[in-house]
C-alpha positions in Angstrom: 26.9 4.5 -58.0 24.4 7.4 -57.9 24.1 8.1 -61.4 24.1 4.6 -62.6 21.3 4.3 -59.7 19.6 7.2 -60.6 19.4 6.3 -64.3 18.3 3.0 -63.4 15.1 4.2 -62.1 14.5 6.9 -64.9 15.1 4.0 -67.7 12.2 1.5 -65.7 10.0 4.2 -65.1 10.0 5.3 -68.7 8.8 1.5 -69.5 5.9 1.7 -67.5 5.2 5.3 -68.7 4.7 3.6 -72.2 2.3 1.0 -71.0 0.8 3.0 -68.6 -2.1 3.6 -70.9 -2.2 -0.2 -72.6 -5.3 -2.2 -71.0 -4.7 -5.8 -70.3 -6.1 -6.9 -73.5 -3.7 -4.7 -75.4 -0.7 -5.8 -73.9 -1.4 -9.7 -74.4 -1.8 -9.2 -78.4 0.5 -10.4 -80.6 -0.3 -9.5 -84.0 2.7 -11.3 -86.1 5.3 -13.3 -85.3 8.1 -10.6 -85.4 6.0 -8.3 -83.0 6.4 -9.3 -78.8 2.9 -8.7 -76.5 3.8 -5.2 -74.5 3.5 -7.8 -71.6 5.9 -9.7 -72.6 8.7 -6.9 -73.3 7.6 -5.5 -69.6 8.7 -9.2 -68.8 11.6 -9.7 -70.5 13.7 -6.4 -69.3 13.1 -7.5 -66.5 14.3 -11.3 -67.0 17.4 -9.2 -68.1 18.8 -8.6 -64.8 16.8 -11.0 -63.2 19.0 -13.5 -65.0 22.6 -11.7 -65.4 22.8 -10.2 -62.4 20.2 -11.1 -59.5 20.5 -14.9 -60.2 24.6 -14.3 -59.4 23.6 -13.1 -56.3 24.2 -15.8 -53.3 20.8 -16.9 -51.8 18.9 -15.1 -54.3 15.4 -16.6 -54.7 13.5 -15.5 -58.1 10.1 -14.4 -58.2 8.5 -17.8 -60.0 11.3 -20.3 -61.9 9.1 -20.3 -65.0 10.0 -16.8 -66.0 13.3 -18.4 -66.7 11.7 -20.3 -69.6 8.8 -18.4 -70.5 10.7 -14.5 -70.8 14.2 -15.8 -72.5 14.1 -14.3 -75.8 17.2 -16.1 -77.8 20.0 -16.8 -75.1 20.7 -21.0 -76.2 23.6 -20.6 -73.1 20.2 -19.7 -70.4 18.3 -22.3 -71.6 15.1 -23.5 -73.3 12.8 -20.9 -73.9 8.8 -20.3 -74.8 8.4 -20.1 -78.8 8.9 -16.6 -80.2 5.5 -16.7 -82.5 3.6 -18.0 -79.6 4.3 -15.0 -77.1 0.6 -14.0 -77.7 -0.6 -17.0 -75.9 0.8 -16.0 -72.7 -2.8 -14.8 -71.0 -1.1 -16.3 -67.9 0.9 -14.6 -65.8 -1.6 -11.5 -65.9 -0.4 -8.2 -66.7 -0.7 -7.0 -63.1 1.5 -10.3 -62.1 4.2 -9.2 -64.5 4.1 -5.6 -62.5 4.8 -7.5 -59.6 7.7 -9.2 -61.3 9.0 -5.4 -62.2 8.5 -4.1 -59.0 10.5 -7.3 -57.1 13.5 -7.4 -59.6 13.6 -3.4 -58.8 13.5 -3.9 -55.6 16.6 -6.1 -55.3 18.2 -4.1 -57.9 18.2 -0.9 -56.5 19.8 -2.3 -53.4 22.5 -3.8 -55.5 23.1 -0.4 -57.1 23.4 1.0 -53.6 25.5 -1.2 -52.4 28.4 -0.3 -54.9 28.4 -3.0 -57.1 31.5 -4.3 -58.7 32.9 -3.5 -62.1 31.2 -6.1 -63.7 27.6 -6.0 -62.1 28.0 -1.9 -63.0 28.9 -2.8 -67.1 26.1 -5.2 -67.1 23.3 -3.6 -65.4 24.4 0.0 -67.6 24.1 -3.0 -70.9 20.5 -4.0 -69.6 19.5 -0.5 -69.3 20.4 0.0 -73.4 18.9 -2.9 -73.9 15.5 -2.0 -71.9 15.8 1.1 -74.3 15.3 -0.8 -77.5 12.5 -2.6 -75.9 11.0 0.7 -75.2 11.2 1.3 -79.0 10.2 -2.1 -80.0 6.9 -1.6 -77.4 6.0 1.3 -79.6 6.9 -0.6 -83.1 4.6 -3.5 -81.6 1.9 -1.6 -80.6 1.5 0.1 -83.9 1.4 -2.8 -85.5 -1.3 -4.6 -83.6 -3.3 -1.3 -83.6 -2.5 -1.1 -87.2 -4.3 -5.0 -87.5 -7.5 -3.9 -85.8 -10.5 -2.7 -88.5 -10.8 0.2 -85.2 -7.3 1.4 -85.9 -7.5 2.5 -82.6 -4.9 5.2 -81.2 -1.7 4.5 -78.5 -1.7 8.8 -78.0 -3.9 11.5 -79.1 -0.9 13.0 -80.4 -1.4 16.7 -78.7 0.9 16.5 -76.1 4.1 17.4 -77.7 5.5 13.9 -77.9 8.1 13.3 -80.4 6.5 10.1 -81.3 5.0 9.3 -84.9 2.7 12.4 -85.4 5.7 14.4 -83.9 8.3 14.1 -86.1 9.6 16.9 -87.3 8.9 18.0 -91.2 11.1 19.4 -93.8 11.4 23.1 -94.1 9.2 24.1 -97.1 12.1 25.1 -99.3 13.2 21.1 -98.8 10.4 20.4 -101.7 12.5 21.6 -104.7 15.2 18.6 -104.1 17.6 17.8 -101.6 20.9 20.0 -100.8 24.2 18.0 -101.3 27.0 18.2 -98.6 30.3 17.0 -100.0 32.9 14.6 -98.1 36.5 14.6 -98.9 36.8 10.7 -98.3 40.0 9.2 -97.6 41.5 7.2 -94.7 39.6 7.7 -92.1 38.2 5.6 -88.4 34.5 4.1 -87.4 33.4 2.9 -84.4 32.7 3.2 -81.0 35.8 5.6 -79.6 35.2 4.9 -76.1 35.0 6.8 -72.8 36.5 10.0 -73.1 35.9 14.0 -73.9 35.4 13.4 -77.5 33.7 9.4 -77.4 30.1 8.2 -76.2 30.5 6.5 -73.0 28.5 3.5 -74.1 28.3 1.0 -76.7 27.5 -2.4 -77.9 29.2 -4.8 -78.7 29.1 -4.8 -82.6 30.4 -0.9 -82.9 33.9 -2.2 -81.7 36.6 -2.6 -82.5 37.5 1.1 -84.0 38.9 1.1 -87.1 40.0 2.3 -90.1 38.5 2.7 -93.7 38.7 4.5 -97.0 36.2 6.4 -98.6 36.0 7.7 -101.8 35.0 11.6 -101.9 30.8 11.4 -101.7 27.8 13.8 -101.1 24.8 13.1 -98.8 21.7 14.8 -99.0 21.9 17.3 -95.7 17.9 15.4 -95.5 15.9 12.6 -95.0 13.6 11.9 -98.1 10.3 12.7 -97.3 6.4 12.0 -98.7 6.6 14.1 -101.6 9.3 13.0 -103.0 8.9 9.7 -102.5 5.4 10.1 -104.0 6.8 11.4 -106.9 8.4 7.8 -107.1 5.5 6.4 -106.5 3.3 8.3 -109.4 6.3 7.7 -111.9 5.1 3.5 -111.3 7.9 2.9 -109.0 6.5 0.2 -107.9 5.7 -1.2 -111.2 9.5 -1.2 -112.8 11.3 -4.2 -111.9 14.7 -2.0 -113.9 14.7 -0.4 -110.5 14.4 -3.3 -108.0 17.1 -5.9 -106.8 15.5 -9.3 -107.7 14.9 -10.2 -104.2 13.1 -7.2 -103.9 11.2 -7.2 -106.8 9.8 -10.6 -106.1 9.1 -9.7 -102.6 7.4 -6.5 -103.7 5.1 -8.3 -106.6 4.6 -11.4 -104.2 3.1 -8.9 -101.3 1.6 -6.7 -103.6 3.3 -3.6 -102.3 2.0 -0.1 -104.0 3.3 2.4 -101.2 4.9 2.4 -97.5 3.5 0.5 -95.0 0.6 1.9 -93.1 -0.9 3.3 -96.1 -4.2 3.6 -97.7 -5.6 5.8 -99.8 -9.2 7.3 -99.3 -10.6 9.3 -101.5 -7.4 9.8 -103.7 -5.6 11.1 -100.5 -3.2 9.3 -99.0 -3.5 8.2 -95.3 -1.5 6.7 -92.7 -1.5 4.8 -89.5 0.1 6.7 -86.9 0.4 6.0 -82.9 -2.6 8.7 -83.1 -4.4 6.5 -85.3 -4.9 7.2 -89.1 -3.9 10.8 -90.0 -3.1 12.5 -93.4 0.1 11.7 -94.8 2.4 15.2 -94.5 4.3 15.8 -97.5 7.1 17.5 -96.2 7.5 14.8 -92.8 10.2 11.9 -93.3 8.8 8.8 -95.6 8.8 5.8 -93.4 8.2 2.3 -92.9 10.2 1.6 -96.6 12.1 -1.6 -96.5 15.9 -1.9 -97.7 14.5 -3.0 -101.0 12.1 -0.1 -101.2 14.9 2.7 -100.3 17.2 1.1 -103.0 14.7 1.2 -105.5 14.0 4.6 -104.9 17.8 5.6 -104.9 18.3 3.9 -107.9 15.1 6.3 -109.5 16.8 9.2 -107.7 20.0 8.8 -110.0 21.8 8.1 -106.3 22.5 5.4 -103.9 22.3 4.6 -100.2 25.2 5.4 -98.3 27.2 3.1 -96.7 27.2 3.1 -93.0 30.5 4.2 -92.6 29.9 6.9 -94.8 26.9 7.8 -92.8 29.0 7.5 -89.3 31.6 9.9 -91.1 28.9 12.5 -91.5 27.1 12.3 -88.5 30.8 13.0 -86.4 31.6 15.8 -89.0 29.2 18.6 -90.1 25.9 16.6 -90.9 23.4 17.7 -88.3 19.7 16.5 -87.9 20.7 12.7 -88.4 18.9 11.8 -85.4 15.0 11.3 -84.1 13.1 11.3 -87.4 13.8 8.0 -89.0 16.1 4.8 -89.5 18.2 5.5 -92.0 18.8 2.2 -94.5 22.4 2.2 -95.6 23.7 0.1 -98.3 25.9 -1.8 -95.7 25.2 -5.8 -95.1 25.5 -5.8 -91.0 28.6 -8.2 -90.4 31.5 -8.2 -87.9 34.4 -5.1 -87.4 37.9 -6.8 -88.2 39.1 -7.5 -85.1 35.5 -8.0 -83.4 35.2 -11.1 -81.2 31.7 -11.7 -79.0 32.4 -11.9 -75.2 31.6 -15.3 -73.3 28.9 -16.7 -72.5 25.3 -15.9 -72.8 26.3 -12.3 -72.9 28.1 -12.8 -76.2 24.7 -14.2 -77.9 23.6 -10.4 -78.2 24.8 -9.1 -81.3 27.1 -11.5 -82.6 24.7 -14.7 -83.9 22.4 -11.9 -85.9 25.6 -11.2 -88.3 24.0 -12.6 -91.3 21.3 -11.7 -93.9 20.5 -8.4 -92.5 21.1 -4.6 -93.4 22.3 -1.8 -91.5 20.3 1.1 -90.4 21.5 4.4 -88.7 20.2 7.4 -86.7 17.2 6.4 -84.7 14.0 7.2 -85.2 11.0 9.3 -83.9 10.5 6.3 -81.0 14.1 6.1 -80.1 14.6 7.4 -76.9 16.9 10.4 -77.4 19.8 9.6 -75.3 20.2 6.4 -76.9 21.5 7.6 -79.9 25.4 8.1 -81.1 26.8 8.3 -84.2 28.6 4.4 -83.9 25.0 2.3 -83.1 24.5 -0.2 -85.9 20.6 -1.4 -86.6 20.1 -3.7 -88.2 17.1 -5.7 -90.0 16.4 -7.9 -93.0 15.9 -6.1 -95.6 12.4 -6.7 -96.4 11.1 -5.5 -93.0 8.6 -2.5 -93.1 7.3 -2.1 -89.3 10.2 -0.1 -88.0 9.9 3.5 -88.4 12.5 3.2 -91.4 13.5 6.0 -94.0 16.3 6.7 -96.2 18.8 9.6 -97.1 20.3 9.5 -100.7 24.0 9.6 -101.3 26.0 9.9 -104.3 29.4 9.5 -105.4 31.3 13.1 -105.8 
């Protein structure tokens, strides 16, 4: 299996690449409950095939028999497992412990992969390599957050390498600032969902994009952009945030109860707005994505746009037509409650604890975002979040009805 093999090794060294520059003290922190330690995600992927495919391995002996307890995230069919909210009290094992962990599950990993590993150890391990990949994005989410919740604000990356991450993102093109273009969509009947290996499919999905399927859309338009700062300033100055005729009611009383006046990661200093970034605080760029809006937030603002979100098949429609520039900039909130695909059914055992238990009170999200790693995008992956989270880098594109 050389390129399962080789992409093995690229996946785990991008991990460590993004903790690389993390001292011991920053990878322990834990600065909310919904937030993981960078420690602990190190841990975790690892507990990943440590658990589903080294442990199924006769004589296998695992590195220490607490990391079954203390790096299970949510799998009830593994076992017990260490308090999510408490993953910041982890001091112990160290941080150079846990990189012994990585380097020992490697280890007997890579001689798995060379030995040609059956069908099912080859679908598994290419799962925990997807699933290493969000990690990689939630290590970056994390991070942000805790440096957000230090008075230093302290910066993950100067920003002035080229990185795609945060600071990176690309902005709209200055004619973007008079108002979005419109791209119109016939509608009809028409299929979502993963279309599976083959010339015109992604080779890889999770669980929740299947079963394909088919749906009917009205005719629609999508804004051919993200919305970005300036507009949703404009939302801002016109006392969005002060006009419960725009909000859901959930959202209104979770935007008065937390005092929300603008996207997360802002403050304003000296009438300017600034934000936190992975570089630290930086301007706000007009013309860049807005992100970190919650579901409730991007409603509101559709709703003062004279629009709508789309919903995620309408989005998935788009993104395998003519839409371009869907991906790498922000999470795109769609208007689509994240639930099951008729037909769908969870596989067995601990496996089928991934997707399927999440399927209530929480929104869908496409695209990927600006800490996505690039080649693990595809027009059929569902995010998903409740709908009043605000950490994820998280934006919206307006949609319409033709």
């Amino acid at each position: 299996m050389p390129n399962l093999l080789g992409r093995y090794r690229a996946v785990r060294s991008a991990t460590e690449q993004l903790c690389a520059g993390l001292s011991p003290e920053d990878a322990v922190i834990q600065s909310m409950p919904d937030a993981s330690p960078a420690k602990w995600h190190l841990a975790h992927s690892s507990w990943f095939f440590e658990t589903f495919i080294l442990a199924r391995a006769s004589g296998y002996q695992p590195f220490d028999p607490a990391f079954r307890y203390l790096f299970n995230s949510y799998y009830e069919a593994v076992g017990a497992r260490h308090e999510r909210a408490a993953r910041g009290l982890l001091s112990r094992p160290s941080l150079d412990e846990v990189r012994r962990y990585r380097r020992h599950v490697d280890e007997k990993m890579l001689a798995v992969l060379e030995a040609s590993p059956d069908p099912t150890t080859s679908s598994v391990t290419t799962l925990g390599l997807h699933h290493e990949q969000q990690h990689q994005e939630l290590i970056l989410t994390d991070i942000k957050h805790a440096f957000w919740s230090n008075p230093l604000r302290p910066a993950y990356s100067d920003g002035a390498t080229g990185s795609r991450l945060d600071v990176g993102a690309r902005s709209a093109p200055p004619a973007a600032v008079v108002g979005p273009e419109w791209l119109s969509f016939a509608g009809g009947l028409s299929s979502i969902g993963h279309q599976g290996p083959g010339p015109a499919g992604e080779p890889f999905a999770f669980d929740n994009e299947s079963p394909r399927h088919q749906v009917f859309l009205q005719p629609y338009a999508l804004s051919a952009r993200p919305v970005t700062n300036r507009e949703y300033l404009a939302f801002i100055d016109d006392g969005g945030y002060r006009r419960p005729e725009l909000w859901l009611s959930d959202g209104w009383q979770t935007a008065t109860a937390s005092a929300w006046q603008a996207p997360f990661y802002r403050e304003k200093r000296d009438e300017a707005w600034w934000s936190m970034t992975l570089a630290g605080m930086r301007p706000v760029d007009p013309d860049q994505p807005v992100c970190h809006v919650s579901f409730y937030e991007a409603d509101a603002y559709a709703r003062w746009a004279d629009a709508r979100l789309p919903t995620e098949a309408e989005w998935e429609m788009a993104a395998r037509g003519r839409l371009a520039g869907l991906y790498g900039d922000v999470w795109e909130w769609t208007q689509s409650p994240y639930t099951s695909y008729p037909g769908y059914r969870p596989a067995a055992g601990a496996l089928g604890e991934y997707n399927a238990k999440f399927m209530c009170n929480q929104m869908v999200l496409r695209g990927g975002s600006c800490a996505t790693p690039p080649n693990h995008t595809r027009a059929s992956y569902r995010n998903f979040f409740p709908p009043a989270t605000r950490w994820q880098w998280s934006g919206l594109r307006l949609a319409r009805d033709a």
